[in-house]
N, C-alpha and C positions, 0 to 999 in steps of 0.2 A: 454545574461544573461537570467536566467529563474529564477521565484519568486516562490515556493510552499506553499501553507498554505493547512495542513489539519484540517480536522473536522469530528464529527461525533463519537469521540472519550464518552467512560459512563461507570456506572457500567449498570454492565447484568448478569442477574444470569445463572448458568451453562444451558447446552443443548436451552440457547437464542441465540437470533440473533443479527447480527447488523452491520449498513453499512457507512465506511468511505469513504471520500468523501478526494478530491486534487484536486485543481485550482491550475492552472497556470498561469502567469502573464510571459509577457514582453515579452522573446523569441518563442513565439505560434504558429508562423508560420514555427519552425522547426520540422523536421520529427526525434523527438527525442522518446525511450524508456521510460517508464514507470515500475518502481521496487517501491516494499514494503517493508519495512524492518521493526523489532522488537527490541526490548531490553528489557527482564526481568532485575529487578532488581537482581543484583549481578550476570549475565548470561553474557554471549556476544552475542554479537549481530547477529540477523540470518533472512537469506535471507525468507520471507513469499511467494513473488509473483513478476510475472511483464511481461508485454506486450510489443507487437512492436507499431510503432506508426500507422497502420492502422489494427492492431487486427490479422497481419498476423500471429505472433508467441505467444505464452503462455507459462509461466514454472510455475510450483508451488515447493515450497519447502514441501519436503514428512510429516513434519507434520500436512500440511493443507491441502494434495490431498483430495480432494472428500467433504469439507467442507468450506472453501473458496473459490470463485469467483472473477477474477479480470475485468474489463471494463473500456472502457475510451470513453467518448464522447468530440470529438476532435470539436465540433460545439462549445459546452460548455467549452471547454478548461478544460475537466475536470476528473478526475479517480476516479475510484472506486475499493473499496473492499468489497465485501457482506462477512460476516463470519457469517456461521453456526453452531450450535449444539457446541455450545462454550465450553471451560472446564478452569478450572482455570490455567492450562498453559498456555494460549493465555495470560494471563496479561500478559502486555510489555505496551511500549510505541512505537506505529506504527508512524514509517517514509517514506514519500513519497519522491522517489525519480528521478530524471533526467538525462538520458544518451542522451548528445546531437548526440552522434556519432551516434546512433541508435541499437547499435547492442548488449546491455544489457550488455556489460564488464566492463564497468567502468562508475559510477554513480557521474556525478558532478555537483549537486545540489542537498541541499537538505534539504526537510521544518522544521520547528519547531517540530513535533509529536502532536501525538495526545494520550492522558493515553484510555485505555480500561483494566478496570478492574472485572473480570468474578469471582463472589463469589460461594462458592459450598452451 
C-alpha cells in the first residue's frame, strides 16, 4: 500500500509560479512511477506529468510542455511539481499519483489533491 498526501496547492495570480509537493507513506521502498493529474471544474480529468521512480523516464502532457517541471526526491520520499508562467487554465485540482508496477500505465493510488487556483 502506498499513502499520498499532496500540498503546496493556492491562489497565484496568472504568469506566477508555484510548487506542489507529494509524500509518500507506507510502500516507499517500491520502485513505483510517479504521475500528476488535474481536474477543472466541470472538465475531465487530464494527464499533467510523471516520472519513473529513479528519474530515468519523463512525460509531460502538451499543455504544460515547457512550463511545468516534475521531480522526485526518493530520500524524501517525496515529488514534486514546479508550474511556471501559470494561466488560469491550470486551475484544477492536482492529483498525485502511484504506479506500483513502475511503468506509468496504470496509476493505483491516489492522494487527496490539492485546489490551485490561477486568477487573471
Amino acid at each position: 500500500q502506498v499513502q499520498l498526501v499532496e500540498s503546496g496547492g493556492g491562489l497565484v495570480q496568472a504568469v506566477g509560479s508555484l510548487r506542489l509537493s507529494c509524500v509518500a507513506s507506507g510502500r516507499t521502498f517500491s520502485r513505483y512511477a510517479i504521475g500528476w493529474f488535474r481536474q477543472a471544474p466541470g472538465k475531465e480529468r487530464e494527464f499533467v506529468s510523471s516520472i519513473s521512480w529513479n528519474g530515468g523516464w519523463i512525460n509531460y502532457g502538451d499543455s504544460v510542455k515547457g512550463r511545468f517541471t516534475i521531480a522526485r526526491n526518493n530520500a524524501k520520499n517525496t515529488a514534486y511539481l514546479q508550474m511556471n508562467s501559470l494561466r488560469y487554465e491550470d486551475t484544477a485540482v492536482y492529483y498525485c499519483t502511484a504506479d506500483i508496477a513502475g511503468n506509468g500505465f496504470a496509476y493505483d493510488y491516489w492522494g487527496q489533491g490539492t485546489q490551485v487556483a490561477v486568477s487573471s
